[in-house]
C-alpha positions in Angstrom: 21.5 21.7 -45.5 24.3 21.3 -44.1 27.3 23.8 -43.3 30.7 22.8 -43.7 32.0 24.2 -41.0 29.4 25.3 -39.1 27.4 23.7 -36.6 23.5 22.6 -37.5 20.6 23.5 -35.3 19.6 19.5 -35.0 23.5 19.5 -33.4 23.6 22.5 -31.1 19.9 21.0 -29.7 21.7 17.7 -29.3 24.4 19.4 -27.1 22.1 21.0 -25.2 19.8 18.4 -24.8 23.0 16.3 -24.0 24.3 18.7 -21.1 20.2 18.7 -20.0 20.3 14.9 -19.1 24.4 15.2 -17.8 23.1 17.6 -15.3 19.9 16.0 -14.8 21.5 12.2 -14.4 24.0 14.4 -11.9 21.2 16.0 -9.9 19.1 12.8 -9.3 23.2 11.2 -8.3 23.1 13.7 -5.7 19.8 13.5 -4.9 20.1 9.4 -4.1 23.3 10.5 -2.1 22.1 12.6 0.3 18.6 10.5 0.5 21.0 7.1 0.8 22.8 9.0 3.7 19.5 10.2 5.2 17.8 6.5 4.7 21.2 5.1 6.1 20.9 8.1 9.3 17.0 6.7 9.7 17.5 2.7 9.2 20.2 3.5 11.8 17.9 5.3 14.1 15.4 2.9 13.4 17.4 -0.2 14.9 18.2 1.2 17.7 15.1 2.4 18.7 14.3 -1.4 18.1 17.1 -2.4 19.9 16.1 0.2 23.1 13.0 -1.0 23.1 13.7 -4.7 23.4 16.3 -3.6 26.5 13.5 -1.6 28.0 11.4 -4.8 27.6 13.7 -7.1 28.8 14.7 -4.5 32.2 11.0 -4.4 32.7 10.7 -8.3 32.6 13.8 -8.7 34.7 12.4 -6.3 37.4 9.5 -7.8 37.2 10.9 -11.7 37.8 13.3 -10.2 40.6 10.7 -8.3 42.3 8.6 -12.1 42.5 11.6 -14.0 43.8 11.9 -11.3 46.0 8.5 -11.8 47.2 8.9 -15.4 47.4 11.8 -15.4 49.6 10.4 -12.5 51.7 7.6 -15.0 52.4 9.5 -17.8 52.9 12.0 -16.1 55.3 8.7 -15.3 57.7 7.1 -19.0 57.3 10.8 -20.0 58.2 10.9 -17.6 61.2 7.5 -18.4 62.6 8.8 -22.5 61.8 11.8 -21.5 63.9 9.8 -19.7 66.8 7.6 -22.8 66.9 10.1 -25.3 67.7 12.1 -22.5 70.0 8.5 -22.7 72.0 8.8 -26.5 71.4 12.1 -27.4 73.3 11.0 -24.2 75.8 8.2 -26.7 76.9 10.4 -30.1 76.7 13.3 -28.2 78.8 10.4 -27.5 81.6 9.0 -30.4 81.8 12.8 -32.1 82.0 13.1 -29.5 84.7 10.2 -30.5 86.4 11.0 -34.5 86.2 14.4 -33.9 87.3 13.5 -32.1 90.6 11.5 -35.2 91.1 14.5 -37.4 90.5 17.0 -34.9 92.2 14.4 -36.1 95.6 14.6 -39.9 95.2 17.7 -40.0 93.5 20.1 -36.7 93.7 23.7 -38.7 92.3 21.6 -40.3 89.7 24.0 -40.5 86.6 21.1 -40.7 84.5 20.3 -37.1 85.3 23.4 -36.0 85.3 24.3 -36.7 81.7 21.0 -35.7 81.1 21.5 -32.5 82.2 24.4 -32.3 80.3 23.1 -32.9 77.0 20.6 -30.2 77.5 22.7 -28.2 78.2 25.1 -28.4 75.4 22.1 -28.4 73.4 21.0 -25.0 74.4 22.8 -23.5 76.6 20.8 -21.1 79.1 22.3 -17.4 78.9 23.3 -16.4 82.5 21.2 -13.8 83.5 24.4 -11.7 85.1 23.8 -8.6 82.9 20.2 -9.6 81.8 19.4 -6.4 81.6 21.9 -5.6 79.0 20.9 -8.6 77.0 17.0 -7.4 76.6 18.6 -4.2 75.5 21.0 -5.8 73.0 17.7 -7.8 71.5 15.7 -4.8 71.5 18.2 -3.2 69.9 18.8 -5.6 67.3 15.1 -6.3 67.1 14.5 -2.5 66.7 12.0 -0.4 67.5 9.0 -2.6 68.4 5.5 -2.3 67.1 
């Protein structure tokens, strides 16, 4: 039964049911278009959050491994120090007892070149501060030295 002209019921429910899935095929379009923004936005987020995580990770390693060579070199700088203070004491005790030998020579023997040039090499070794101003130099240590313990 057909009209003509007109239009049937089977074809007016095929339009409608036509402009039904047009609108429904556009709403799930826009639906994936703003979720593939929002999942874009997240996955975005989501790597760098990765990423700041691995940098906090690494700072916390690399302040970790400075604050050991730190350590290390602290405690090598004192064995170094007390190493130093030792052999200071050390060449104290060798420039007394050369002190002591060469008064005894200075008594049998006072133009001794042997002494003499001695003398000299010591003293080019490490020369002895002149104690004009001593004062001032025990304040300049002190000072450098700083408040003492």
């Amino acid at each position: 039964m057909s009209d003509a002209g007109g239009v049937s019921a089977g074809e007016v429910g095929g339009i409608i049911a036509g402009a039904i899935a047009i609108l429904a095929a556009l709403g799930k379009g826009a639906a994936w278009l703003l979720n593939w923004k929002d999942a874009r936005a997240n996955s975005r987020s989501a790597k760098l959050q990765v990423w700041h995580d691995e940098l906090t990770s690494r700072e916390a390693k690399l302040d970790a491994e400075i604050a050991s060579r730190l350590t290390r070199i602290e405690e090598k700088y004192e064995r170094l120090e007390q190493h130093h203070f030792d052999v200071l004491i050390r060449f104290e005790r060798q420039r007394n007892a050369y002190r002591v030998l060469a008064a005894e020579v200075i008594a049998v023997a006072p133009h001794s070149a042997a002494l003499i040039q001695a003398q000299m090499i010591l003293e080019e070794a490490m020369p002895v501060p002149s104690m004009a101003g001593g004062a001032q130099l025990l304040d300049d240590i002190d000072t450098a030295e700083g408040p003492a313990t």
